[in-house]
N, C-alpha and C positions, 0 to 999 in steps of 0.2 A: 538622529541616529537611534537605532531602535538596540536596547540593550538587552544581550542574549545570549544561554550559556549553554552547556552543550555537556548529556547525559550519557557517556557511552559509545561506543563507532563499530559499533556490530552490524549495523544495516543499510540505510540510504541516508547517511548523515550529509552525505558528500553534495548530494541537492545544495546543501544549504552553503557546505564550505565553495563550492564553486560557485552560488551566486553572487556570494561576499567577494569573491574574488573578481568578480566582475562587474561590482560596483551596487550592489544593492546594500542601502542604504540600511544594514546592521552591523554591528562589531561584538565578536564573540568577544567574552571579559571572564570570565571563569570556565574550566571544564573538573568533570567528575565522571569514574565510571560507573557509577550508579548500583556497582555489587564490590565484592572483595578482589577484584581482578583488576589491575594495573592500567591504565591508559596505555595506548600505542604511543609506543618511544617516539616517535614518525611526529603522530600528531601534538602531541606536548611539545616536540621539541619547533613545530612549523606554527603553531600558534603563541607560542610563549607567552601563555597567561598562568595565573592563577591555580593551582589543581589540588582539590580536595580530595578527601577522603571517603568525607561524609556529604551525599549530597543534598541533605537536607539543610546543613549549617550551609553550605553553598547558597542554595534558594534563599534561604533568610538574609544571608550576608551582601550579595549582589545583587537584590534587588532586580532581577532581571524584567522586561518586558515580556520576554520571549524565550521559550525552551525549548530545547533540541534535546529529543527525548529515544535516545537509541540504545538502550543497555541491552545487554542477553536478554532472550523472547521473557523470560518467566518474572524482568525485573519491571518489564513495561510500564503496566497496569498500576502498581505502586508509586510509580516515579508519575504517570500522569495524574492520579488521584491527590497525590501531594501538591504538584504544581498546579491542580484546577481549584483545590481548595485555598488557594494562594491569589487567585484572580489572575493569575499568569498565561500570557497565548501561549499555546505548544504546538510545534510542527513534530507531531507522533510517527517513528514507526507502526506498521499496520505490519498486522491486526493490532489494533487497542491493547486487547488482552488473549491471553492464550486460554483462559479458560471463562466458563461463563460466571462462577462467582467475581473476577478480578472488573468484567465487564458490568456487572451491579453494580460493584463499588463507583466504578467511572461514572454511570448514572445517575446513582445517588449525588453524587460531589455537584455533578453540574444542576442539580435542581437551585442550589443555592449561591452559585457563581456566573462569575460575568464572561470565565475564560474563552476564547476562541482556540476550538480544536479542528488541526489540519491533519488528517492520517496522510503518509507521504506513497500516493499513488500516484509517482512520477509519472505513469504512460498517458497521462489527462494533457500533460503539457508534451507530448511527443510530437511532431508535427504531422507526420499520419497520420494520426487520432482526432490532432485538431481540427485537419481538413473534412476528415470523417465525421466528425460530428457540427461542422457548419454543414456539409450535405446534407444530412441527415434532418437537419433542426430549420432546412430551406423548403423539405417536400419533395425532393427530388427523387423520392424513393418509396415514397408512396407512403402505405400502411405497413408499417413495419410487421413481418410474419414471425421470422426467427432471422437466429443468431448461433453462430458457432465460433468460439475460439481455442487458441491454442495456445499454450505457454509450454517450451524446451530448453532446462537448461543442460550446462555439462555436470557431471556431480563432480568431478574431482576427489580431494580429500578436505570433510567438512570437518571444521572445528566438534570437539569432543562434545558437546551440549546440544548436537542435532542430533545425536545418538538414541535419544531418552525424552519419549512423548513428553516428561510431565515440565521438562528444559525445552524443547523444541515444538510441541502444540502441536503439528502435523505439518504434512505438505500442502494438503488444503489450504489451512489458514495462512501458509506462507508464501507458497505462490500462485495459489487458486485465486487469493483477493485482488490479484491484477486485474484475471478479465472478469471475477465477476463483477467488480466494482466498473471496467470498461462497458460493459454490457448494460449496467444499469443507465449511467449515464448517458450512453449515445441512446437508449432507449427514451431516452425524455424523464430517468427517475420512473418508471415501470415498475411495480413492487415486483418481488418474487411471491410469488404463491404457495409454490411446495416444489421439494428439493426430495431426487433421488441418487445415492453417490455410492462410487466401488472406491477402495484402495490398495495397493499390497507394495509388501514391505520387497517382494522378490526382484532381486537384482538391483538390491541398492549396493551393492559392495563390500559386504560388513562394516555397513552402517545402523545395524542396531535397530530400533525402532522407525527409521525415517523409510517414510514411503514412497518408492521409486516411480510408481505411477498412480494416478485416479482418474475419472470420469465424474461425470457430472450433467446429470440432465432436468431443467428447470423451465416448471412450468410460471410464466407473469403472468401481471395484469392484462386483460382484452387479448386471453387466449397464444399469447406470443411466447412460442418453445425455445429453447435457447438449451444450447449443450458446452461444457466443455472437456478439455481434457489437458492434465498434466503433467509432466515426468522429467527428471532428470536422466535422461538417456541420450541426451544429443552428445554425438562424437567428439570426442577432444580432439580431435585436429579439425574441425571447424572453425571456419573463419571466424565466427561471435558466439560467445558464452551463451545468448538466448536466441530464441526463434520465434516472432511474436507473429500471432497470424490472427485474423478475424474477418469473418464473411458475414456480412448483414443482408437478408434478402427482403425486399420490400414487393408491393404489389405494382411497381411500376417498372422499376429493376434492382438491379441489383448491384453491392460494393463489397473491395476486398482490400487487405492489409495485408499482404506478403512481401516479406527481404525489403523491409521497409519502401514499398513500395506502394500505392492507392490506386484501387482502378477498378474504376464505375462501366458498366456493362463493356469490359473490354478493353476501356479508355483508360491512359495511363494521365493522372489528375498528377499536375503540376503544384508543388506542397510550399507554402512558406517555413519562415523559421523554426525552429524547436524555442518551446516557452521553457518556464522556468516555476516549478508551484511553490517553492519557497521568496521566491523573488514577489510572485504572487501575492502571497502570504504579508510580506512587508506592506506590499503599497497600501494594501486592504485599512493595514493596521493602522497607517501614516493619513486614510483618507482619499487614496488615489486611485485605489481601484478594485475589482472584488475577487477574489480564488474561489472557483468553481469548488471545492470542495471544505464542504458545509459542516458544523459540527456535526448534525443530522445523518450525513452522508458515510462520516467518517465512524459514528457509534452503529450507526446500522448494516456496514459492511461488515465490519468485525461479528455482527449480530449473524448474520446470512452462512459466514466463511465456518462460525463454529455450529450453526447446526446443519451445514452438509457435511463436516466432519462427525458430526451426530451419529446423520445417516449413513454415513460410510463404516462405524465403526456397527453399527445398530444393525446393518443389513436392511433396512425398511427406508420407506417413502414418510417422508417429516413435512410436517403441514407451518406455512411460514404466517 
């Protein structure tokens, strides 16, 4: 049983508590909220462990395996720097860090630790995705040319700390790292090359700093364009909170991901299960199996998402 404590429930913590919940072999044993703000009454009260104050006396005291590291965006970076200098795995909210000093720090730690870091880009285990990138990684698509995605959600009414870039990091970093990290991956790991980005703050709601929509157009490796675009503008009476879409055009044909649906010149592709990357994450650690995303993967995303936020704020084309 892989022991494992849990930093925070600001972002995709839930990955982890539903895998637990369905039999992956960890058991949370301490939580902490990883800043001055309270755990969720909900979750304290349905884990009934341990709950600190301080999560650093936490890490030394519980001896974890494994950390679940989901504080408010600007506590991230801190909380993973401590637990990698600790020799601890951490299943990371992404991006890493929201700014790029906090993302040095994370560098530096790992030159001299053993930790295993997983940033939690659930849509790798979506089964869409999956199918899409067994496609992809069979040939049946030829020379991969370009790539277009899409991420929509609804804004609703966002907690006060998305208000204020230097608490919230951008919309880029937050839900741009979906598809760029999608992109990379079904690409075979295809570096970026250079990154051109818009964003504007108009028509977020009086929400302050958060940027209701961006663009993003990226040149890879062996000439492959790839665009995306973000916003929270999707309608609140919509059936789902998001709206994930990606079209990969190859030189033999082509695939698409819409209303979770797959389908390769036309053909609507029959999808197995939805995986699970925290459950992932366990077997890795246990010896049984590997999670597609790498430490490598996970510090280089965060590296990509903050300087097309660069460019977005810069106005100019940033060379990667």
């Amino acid at each position: 049983m892989i022991r494992t404590v849990l930093i925070g429930t600001e972002g995709h913590f839930e990955f982890a508590i539903n895998a637990i919940r369905n039999g992956t072999q960890a058991k949370i044993v301490a939580i902490s909220s990883g800043s001055d703000d309270k755990m969720r009454n909900e979750v304290v009260k349905v884990l009934n462990v341990p709950v600190y104050d301080d999560y650093i006396q936490m890490l030394d005291e519980a001896h974890p395996d494994l950390v679940i590291i989901n504080p408010k965006f600007q506590y991230i970076s801190e909380c993973a720097v401590a637990s990698i200098k600790r020799n601890m795995a951490i299943f990371c909210e992404k991006p890493l860090s929201i700014t790029q000093n906090g993302l040095n720090d994370i560098k530096k730690a790992t030159k001299n630790s053993k930790s295993r870091i997983c940033a939690m880009m659930g849509m790798r285990s979506e089964a869409p995705f999956l199918k899409l990138h067994e496609i992809i990684q069979s040939g049946d698509l030829g020379d991969l040319r370009l790539f277009h995605a899409q991420k929509s959600y609804k804004l609703g009414e966002r907690p006060e700390y998305y208000r204020d870039r230097a608490t919230y990091g951008g919309t880029i970093p937050w839900v741009g790292s979906h598809p760029i990290d999608m992109i990379y991956w079904l690409s075979g790991r295809k570096k970026y090359t250079s990154i051109t980005a818009k964003h504007s703050k108009i028509s977020n709601h009086n929400h302050g700093d958060l940027e209701a929509t961006a663009a993003m157009l990226f040149e890879m490796e062996d000439e492959i364009i790839a665009t995306v675009n973000i916003d929270y503008l999707r309608p609140s009476d919509s059936i789902t909170h998001g709206d994930d879409h990606i079209r990969v055009m190859g030189d033999k044909c082509w695939a698409e991901i819409v209303d979770g649906k797959l389908f390769c010149n036309n053909e609507q592709i029959v999808l197995g299960d939805d995986g699970n990357i925290f459950d992932d994450l366990c077997r890795e650690l246990q010896g049984k199996a590997t999670c597609s995303i790498t430490n490598e993967d996970s510090i280089y995303i965060t590296d990509v998402c903050l300087k097309a936020r660069e460019s977005a704020d810069k106005q100019m084309k940033m060379q990667l």
